[in-house]
C-alpha positions as CSV (number, residue, x, y, z in Angstrom):
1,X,38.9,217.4,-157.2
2,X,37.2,220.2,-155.0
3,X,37.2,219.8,-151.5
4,X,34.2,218.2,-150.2
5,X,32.9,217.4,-146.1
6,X,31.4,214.7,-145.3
7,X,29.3,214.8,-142.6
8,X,30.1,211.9,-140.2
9,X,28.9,212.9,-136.7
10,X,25.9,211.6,-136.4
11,X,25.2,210.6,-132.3
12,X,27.0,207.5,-132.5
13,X,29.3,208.4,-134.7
14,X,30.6,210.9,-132.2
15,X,31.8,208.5,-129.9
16,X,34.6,207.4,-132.4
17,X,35.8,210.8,-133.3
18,X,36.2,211.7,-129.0
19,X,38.2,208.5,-129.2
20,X,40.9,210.3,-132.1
21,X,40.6,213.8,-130.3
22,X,40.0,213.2,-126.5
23,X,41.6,209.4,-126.6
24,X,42.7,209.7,-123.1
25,X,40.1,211.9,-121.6
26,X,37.4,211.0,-118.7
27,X,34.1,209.9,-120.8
28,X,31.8,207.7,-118.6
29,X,32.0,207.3,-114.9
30,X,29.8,205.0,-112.9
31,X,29.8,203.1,-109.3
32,X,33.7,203.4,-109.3
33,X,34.6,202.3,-112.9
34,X,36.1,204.5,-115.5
35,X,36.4,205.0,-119.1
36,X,38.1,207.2,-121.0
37,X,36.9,207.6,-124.8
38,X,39.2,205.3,-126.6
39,X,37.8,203.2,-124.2
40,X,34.1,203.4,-124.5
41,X,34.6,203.2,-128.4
42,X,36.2,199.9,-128.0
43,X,34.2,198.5,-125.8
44,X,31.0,199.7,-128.3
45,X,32.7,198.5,-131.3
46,X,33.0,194.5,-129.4
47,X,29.7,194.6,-128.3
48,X,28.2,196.0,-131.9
49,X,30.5,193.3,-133.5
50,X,29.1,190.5,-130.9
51,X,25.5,191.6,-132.3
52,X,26.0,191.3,-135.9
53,X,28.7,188.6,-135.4
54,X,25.5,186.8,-134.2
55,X,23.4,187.2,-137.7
56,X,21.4,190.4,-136.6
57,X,21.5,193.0,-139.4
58,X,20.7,196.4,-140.3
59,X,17.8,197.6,-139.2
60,X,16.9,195.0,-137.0
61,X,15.5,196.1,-133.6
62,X,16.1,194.8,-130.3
63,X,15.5,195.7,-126.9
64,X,16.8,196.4,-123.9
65,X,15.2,196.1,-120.5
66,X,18.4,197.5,-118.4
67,X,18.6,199.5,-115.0
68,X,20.5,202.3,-115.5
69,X,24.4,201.8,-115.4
70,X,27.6,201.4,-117.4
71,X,26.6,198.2,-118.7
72,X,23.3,199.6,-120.1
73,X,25.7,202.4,-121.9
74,X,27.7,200.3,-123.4
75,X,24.9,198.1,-124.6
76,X,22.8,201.3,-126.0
77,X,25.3,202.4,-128.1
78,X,26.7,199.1,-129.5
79,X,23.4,198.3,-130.6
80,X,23.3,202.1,-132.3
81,X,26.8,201.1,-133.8
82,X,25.8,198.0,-135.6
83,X,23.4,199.7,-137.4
84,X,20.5,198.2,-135.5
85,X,17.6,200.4,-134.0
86,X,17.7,200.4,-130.1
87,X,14.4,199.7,-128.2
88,X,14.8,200.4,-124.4
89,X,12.6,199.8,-121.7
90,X,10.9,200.8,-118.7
91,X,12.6,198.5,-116.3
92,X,9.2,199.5,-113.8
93,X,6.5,198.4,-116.5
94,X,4.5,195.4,-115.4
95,X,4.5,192.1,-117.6
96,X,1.3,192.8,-119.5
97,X,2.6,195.9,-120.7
98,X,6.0,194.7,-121.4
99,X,4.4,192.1,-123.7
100,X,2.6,194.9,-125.5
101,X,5.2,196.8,-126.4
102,X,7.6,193.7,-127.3
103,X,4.9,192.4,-129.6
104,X,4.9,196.0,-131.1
105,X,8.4,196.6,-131.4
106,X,8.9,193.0,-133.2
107,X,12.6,193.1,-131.5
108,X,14.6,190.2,-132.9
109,X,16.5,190.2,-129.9
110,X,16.1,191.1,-126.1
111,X,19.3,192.6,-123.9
112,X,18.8,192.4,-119.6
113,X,21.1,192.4,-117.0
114,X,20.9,190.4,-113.6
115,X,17.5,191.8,-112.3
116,X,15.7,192.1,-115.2
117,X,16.0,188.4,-116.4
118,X,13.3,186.8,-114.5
119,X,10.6,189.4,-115.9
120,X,11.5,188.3,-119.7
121,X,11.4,184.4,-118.3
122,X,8.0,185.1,-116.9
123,X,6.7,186.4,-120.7
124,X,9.0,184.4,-123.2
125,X,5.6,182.5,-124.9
126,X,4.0,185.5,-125.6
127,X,7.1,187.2,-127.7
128,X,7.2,185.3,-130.9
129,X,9.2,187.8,-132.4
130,X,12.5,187.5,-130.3
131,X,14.6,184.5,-131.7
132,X,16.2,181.3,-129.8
133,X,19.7,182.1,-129.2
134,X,18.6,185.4,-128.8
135,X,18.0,186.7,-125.4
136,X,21.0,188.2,-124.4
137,X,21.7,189.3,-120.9
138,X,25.0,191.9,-119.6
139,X,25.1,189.5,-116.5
140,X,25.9,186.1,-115.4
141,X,25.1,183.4,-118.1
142,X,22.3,181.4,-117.3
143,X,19.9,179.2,-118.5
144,X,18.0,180.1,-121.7
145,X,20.3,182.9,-121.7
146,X,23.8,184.1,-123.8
147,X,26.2,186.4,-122.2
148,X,26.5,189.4,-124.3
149,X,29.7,190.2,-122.6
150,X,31.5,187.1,-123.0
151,X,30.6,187.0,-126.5
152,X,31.9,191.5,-126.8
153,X,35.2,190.1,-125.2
154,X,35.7,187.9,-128.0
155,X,34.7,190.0,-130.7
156,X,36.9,192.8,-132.7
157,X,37.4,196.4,-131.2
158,X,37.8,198.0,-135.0
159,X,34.4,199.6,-136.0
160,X,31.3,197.4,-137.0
161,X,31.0,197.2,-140.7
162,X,27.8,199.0,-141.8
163,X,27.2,202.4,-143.2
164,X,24.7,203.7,-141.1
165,X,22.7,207.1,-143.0
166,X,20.9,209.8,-141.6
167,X,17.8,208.7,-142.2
168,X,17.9,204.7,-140.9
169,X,15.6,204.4,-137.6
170,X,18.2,204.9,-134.4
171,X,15.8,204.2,-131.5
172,X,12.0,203.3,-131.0
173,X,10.9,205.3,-127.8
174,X,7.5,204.4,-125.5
175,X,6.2,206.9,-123.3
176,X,4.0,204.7,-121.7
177,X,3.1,201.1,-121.7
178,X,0.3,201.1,-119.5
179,X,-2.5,202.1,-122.1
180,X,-3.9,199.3,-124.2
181,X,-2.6,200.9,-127.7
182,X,1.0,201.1,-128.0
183,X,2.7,204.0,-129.2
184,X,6.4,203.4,-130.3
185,X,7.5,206.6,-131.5
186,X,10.1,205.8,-134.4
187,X,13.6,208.4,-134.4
188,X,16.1,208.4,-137.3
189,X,19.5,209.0,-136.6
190,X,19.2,213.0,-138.3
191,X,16.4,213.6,-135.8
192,X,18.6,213.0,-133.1
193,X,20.9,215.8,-133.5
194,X,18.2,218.2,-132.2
195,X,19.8,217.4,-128.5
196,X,23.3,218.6,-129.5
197,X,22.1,221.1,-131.9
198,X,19.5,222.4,-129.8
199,X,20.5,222.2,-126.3
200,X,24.7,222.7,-126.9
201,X,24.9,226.0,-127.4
202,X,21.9,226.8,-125.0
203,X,22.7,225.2,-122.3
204,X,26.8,226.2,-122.1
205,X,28.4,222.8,-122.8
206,X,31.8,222.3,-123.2
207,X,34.7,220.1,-123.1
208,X,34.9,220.9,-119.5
209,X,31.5,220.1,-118.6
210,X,31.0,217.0,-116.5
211,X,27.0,216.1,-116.7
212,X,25.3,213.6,-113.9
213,X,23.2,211.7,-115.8
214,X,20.4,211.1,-112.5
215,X,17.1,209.8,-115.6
216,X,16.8,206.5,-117.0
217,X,18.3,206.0,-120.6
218,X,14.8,205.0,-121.9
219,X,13.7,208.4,-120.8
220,X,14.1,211.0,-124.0
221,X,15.0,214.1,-121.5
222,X,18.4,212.5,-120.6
223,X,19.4,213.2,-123.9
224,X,19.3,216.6,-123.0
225,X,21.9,217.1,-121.3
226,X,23.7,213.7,-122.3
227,X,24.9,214.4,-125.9
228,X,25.9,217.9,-125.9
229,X,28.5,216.4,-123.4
230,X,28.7,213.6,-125.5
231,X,29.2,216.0,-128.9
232,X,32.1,218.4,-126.6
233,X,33.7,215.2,-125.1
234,X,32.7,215.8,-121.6
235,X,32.3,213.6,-118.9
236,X,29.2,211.3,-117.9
237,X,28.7,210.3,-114.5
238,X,25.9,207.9,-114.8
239,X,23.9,207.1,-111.3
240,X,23.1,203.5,-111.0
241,X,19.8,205.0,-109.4
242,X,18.9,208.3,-108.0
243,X,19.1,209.8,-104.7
244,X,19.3,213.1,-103.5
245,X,22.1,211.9,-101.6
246,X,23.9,210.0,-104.3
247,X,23.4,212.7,-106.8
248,X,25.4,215.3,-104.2
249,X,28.0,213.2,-103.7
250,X,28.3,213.2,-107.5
251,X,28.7,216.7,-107.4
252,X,31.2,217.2,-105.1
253,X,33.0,213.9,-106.1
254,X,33.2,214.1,-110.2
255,X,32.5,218.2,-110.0
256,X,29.3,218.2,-112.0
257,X,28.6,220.9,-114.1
258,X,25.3,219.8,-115.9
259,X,22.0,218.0,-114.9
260,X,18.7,217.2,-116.1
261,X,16.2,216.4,-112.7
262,X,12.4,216.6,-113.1
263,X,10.7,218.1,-110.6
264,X,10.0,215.7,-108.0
265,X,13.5,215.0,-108.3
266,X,14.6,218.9,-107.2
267,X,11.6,218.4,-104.5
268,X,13.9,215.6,-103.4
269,X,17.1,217.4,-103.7
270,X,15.8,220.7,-101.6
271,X,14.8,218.4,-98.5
272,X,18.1,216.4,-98.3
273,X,19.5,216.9,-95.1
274,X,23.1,216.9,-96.9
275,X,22.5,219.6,-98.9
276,X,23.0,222.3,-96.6
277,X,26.6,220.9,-96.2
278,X,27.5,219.9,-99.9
279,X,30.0,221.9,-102.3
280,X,27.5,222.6,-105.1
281,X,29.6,225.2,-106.5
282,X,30.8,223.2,-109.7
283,X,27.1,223.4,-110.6
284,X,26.6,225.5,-114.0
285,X,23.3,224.7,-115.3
286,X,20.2,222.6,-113.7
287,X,17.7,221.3,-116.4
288,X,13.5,220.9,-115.8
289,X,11.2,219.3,-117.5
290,X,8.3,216.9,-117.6
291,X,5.5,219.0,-116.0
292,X,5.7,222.7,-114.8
293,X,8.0,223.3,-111.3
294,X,6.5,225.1,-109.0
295,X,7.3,228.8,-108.1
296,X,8.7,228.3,-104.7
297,X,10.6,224.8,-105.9
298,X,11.9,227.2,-108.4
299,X,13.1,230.3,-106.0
300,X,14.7,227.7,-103.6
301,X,16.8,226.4,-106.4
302,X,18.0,229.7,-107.0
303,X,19.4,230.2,-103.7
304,X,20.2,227.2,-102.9
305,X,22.5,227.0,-106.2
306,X,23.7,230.4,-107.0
307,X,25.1,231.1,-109.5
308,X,23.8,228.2,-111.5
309,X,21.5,228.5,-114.1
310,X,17.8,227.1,-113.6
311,X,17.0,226.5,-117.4
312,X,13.2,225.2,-118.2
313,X,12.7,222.5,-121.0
314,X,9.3,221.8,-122.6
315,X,8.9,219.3,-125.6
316,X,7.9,215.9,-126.4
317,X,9.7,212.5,-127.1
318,X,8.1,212.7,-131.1
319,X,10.2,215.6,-130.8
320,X,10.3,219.4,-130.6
321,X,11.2,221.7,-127.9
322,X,11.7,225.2,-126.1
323,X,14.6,226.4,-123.6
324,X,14.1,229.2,-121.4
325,X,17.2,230.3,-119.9
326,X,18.1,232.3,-117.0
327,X,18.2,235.8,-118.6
328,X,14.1,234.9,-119.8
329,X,12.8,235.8,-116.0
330,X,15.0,238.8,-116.4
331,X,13.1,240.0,-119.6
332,X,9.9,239.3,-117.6
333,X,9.4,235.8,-119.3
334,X,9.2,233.8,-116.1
335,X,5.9,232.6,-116.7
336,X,7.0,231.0,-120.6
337,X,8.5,227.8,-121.6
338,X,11.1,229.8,-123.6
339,X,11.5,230.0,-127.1
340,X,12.1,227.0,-129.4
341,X,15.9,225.5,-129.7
342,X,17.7,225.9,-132.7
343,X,15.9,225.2,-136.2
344,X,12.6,224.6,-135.0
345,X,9.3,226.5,-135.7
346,X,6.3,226.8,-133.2
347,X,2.6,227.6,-134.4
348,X,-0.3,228.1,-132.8
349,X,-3.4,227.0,-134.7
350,X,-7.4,227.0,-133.7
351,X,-9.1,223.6,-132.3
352,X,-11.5,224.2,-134.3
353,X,-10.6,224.9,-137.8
354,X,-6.9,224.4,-137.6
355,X,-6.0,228.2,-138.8
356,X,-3.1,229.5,-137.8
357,X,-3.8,232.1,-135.0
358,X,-1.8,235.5,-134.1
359,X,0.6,236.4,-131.5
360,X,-1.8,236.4,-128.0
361,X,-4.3,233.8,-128.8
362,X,-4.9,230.5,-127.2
363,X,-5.0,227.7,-129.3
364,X,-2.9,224.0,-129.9
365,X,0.6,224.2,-129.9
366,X,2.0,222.8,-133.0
367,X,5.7,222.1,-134.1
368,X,8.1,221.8,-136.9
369,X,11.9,220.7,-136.1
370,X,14.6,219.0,-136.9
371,X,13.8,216.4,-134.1
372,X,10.6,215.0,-135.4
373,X,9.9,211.0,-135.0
374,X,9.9,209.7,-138.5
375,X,6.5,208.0,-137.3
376,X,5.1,206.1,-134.8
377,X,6.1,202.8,-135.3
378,X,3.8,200.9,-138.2
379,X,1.0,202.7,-137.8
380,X,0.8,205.6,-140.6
381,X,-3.2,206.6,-139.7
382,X,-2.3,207.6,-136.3
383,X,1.0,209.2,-137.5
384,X,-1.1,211.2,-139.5
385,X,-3.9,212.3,-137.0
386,X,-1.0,214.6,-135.7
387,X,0.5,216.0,-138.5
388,X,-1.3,219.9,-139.7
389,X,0.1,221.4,-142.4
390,X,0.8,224.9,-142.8
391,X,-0.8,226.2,-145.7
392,X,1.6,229.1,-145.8
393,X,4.5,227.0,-146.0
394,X,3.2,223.6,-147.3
395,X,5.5,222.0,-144.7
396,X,4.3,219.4,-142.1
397,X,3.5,220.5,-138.1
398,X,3.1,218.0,-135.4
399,X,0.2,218.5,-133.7
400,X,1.6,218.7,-129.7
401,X,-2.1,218.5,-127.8
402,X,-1.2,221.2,-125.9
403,X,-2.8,224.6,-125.3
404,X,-1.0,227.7,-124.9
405,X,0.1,231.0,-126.7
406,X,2.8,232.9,-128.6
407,X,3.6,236.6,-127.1
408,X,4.6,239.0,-129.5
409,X,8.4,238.4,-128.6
410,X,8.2,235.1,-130.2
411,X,7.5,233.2,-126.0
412,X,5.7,230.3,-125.5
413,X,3.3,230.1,-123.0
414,X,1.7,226.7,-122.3
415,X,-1.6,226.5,-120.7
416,X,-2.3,222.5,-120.2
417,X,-2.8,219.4,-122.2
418,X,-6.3,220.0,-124.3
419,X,-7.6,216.8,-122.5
420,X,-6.7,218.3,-119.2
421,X,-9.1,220.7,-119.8
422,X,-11.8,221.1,-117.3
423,X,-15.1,222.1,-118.9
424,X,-17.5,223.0,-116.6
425,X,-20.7,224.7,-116.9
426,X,-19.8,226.3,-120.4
427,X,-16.8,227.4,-119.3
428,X,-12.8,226.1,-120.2
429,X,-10.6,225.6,-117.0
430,X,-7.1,225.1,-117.5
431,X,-5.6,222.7,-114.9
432,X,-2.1,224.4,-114.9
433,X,-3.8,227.6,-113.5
434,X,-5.4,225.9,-110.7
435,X,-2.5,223.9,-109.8
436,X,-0.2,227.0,-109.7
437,X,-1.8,228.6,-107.2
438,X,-1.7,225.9,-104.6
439,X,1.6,224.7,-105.3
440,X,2.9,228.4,-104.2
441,X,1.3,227.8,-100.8
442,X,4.4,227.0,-98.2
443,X,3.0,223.2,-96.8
444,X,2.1,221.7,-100.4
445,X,5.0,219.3,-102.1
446,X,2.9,218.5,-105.3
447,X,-0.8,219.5,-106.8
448,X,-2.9,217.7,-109.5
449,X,-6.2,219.0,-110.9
450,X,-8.1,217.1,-112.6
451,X,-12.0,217.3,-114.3
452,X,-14.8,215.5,-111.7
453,X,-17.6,214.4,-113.2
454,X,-20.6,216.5,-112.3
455,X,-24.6,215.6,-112.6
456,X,-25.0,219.9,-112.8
457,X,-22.0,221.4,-114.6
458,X,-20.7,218.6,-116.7
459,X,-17.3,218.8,-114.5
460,X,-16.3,220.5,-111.6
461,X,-12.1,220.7,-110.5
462,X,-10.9,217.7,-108.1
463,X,-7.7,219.0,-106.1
464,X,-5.3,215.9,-105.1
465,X,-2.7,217.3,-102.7
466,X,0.8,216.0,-101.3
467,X,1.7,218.1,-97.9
468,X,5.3,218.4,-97.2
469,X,6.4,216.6,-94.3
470,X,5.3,217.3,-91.1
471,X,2.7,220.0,-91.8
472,X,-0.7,219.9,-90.5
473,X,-2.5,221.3,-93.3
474,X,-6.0,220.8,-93.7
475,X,-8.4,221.3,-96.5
476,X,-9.8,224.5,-95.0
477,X,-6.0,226.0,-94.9
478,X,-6.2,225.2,-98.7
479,X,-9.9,226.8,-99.7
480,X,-9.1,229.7,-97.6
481,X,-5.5,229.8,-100.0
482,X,-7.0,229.2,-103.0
483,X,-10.7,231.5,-102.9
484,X,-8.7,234.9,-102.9
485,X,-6.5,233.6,-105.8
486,X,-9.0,231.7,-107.8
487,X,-12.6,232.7,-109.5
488,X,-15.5,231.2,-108.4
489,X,-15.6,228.5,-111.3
490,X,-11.8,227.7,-110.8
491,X,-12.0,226.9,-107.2
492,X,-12.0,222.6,-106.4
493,X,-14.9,221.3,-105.6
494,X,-13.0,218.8,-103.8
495,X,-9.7,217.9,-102.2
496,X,-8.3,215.3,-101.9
497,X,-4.9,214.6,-99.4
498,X,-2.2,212.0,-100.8
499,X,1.2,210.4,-100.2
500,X,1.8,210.3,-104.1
501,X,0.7,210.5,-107.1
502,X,0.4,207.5,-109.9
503,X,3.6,208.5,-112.1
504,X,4.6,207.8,-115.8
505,X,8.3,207.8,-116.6
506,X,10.8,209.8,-114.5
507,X,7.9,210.8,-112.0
508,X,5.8,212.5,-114.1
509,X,1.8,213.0,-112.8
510,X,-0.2,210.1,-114.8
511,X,-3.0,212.4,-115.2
512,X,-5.0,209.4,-117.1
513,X,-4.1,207.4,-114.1
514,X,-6.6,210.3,-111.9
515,X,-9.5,210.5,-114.1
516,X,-9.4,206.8,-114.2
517,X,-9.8,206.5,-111.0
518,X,-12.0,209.4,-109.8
519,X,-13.8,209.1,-113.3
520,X,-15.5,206.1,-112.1
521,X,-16.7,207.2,-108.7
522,X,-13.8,205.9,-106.9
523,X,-13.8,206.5,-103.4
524,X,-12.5,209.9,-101.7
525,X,-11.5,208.4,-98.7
526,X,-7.9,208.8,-97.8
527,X,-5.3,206.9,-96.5
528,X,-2.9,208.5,-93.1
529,X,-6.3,209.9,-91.6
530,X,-6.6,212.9,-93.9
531,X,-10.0,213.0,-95.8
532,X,-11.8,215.1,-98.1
């Protein structure tokens, strides 16, 4: 018979093979424990046999509302190994909005550890789809609930018993759960492999490479730097929770090479007292992404960690992305998002009529890559309100909702969100450009524009401004910054002085959040005796 490969490293899958190659080797550390890869298979393979050992079944989803940790590792993955489809959570959300997105989800089955518990207790009658018996929790048995761990201990350590294909559902991902419509945006196992396919090579992993892993696991740019270690067998050093002090010590302690940090997470970093003092020098590669870092956030990085490399992410969790890498800024691409990873194909198509437009020319952003979602979760009509297909090619595009540009190099540049465009007077403001120019001034931390509704133009630019520390910056510093820099129609018609900034997951700027708010004539009045 000929030879024949078969192709048996999907993500989880992955896991099992380190265990044969790199049995004895460092895999996961967290808050002092540490497992080597024989070990984390085991442990996945008990708690994936506990799960079906307790009637779930293929394809059956269940959720997890765990704080970041080694329990919450273990848990992810078993679920992924018995064939199941993981669902995790925003351990932040509120209780409405966790009962939105369990009703959506229809999880047979709920997993929590020791502070999350009390929040499922307080919404149990209004989650008909999660069965008695079934709310699991990686803590201390209690009423109502089953320890998952007690019931993994007594379960087999030899691999679960299901053939798991490349195209069964792996995880159902929410962005947000703070909108009335959920979203859960439905990844198969195939579409996974963008993150080690895509970011591997980019991003210099290798079997050396020791990633801190400072994001929650429900957030879809961990992955980025999470299985390319995973694929090499690397090391994970998982923080509990982040701080710019814990994450150092990380560093120095465990060596980290690798780490994915959004950008009020750098902002964080660059004002730690410690850092001045800390052994960075392991450091190979720093990850962004979210929303757009800021040119002096930016420069700081790069001397404060030289000779790491500051590499710039831009995708979305239905999946596509572009990497710039250090050597772009040398080729004068600064300003762009990169090009896309490996296998995936970027367009840029008119608003209007949804041709595809040449090399220069502003229009939506629109993607075709190995990591598209399969869908968002049962609901087919919105999955298709983002799909274009390309006429050339006949093959399908997801529509990103994002404005930007193609240079003739093949760079992405990426001017805003198309509902973050401010339309004022006839004219189209993009909210990045504006937000640019004050975030270069020395006393801002963080900028947001947003549209204000305006009686004479339609909208007008609202500035909401976080000062760094200590500064005494006023609004007239900031006009006086921003009218040599900006055209007349760009400048804010107001500003506005915060201590944050409503966030979404990993801090991100809940835009939504700002027009809400000053949509409906919300008071400018500020708190900390700074007004508009």
């Amino acid at each position: 018979m000929p030879l024949k490969y078969d192709f048996d490293l999907l993500c989880h899958q992955v896991i099992t093979h380190n265990a044969r190659v790199f049995a004895n080797d460092l895999a996961v550390v967290c808050e002092g424990r540490r497992l080597t890869w024989r070990e984390v298979d085991e442990e996945t393979n008990r708690f994936a046999n506990a799960l079906l050992d307790s009637g779930l079944r293929h394809g059956d989803r269940v959720a997890l509302l765990m704080s970041a940790g080694l329990d919450s590792f273990i848990a992810f993955w078993g679920v992924i190994k018995a064939g199941l489809v993981s669902v995790p959570l925003n351990v932040l959300l509120d209780t409405g909005s966790l009962a939105r997105l369990l009703g959506d989800s229809r999880a047979r089955a709920v997993i929590a550890n020791s502070g999350t518990t009390a929040t499922l207790d307080s919404i149990r009658d209004r989650l008909p789809s999660v069965e008695d018996g079934r709310y699991l929790t990686a803590g201390e048995e209690s009423e109502g609930w089953t320890s998952v761990t007690v019931l993994a201990a007594a379960a087999s350590a030899a691999a679960p018993p299901v053939t798991i294909g490349p195209d069964d559902s792996i995880t159902v991902l929410y962005t947000s759960g703070t909108t009335g419509i959920p979203k859960g945006i439905e990844h198969s196992h195939f579409s996974r492999l963008m993150y080690p396919l895509g970011f591997g090579m980019g991003l210099r992993v290798d079997h050396s490479s020791v990633a801190i892993v400072a994001t929650p696991p429900y957030a879809s740019g961990t992955w980025i730097t999470m299985m390319p270690t995973m694929y090499r067998g690397g090391t994970l050093v998982i923080l509990p929770k982040f701080s710019a002090s814990a994450f150092l010590s990380a560093v120095e302690q465990e060596h980290g090479t690798h780490a994915f940090l959004v950008p009020t997470q750098f902002i964080a970093l660059l004002n730690e007292p410690r850092l001045a003092d800390s052994d960075v020098s392991s450091m190979r590669c720093l990850v962004t992404s979210g929303q757009p870092i800021a040119e002096t956030t930016y420069q700081a990085l790069e001397r404060t960690f030289a000779g790491t490399g500051i590499y710039e992410v831009y995708g979305f969790s239905e999946g596509f992305a572009t990497l710039r890498i250090p050597g772009d800024a040398d080729r004068g691409k600064r300003r762009s998002v990169g090009k896309p990873v490996l296998l995936d194909d970027v367009r840029i198509i008119s608003g209007t009529d949804g041709r595809e437009l040449p090399p220069g020319e502003i229009g939506e952003i629109v993607a075709h890559s190995v990591g598209m979602m399969k869908g968002y979760l049962d609901n087919p009509e919105l999955t298709e309100e983002i799909i274009w297909y390309s006429p050339e090619t006949g093959r399908s595009y997801m529509r990103s909702g994002d404005v930007g540009y193609l240079d003739e190099d093949g760079y992405l540049y990426v001017s805003g969100r198309a509902k973050d465009m401010i339309k004022s007077g006839g004219l189209n403001i993009f909210a990045a450009d504006i937000e640019e120019v004050f975030m270069a001034h020395p006393d801002v931390l963080e900028v947001a524009a947003i549209g204000l509704p305006d009686p004479k133009w339609g909208e007008t630019p609202l500035l909401v401004v976080i000062p760094r520390p200590g500064s005494d910056l006023t609004e007239e510093d900031l006009r006086a910054w921003g009218d040599g820099k900006l055209a007349r129609y760009q400048r804010p018609s107001r500003i506005v002085f915060r201590e944050d900034l409503p966030r979404a997951v990993y801090g991100k700027v809940r835009k939504d959040a700002l027009r809400e708010e000053f949509g409906t004539g919300a008071s400018l009045e500020l708190s900390g005796g700074q007004n508009s």
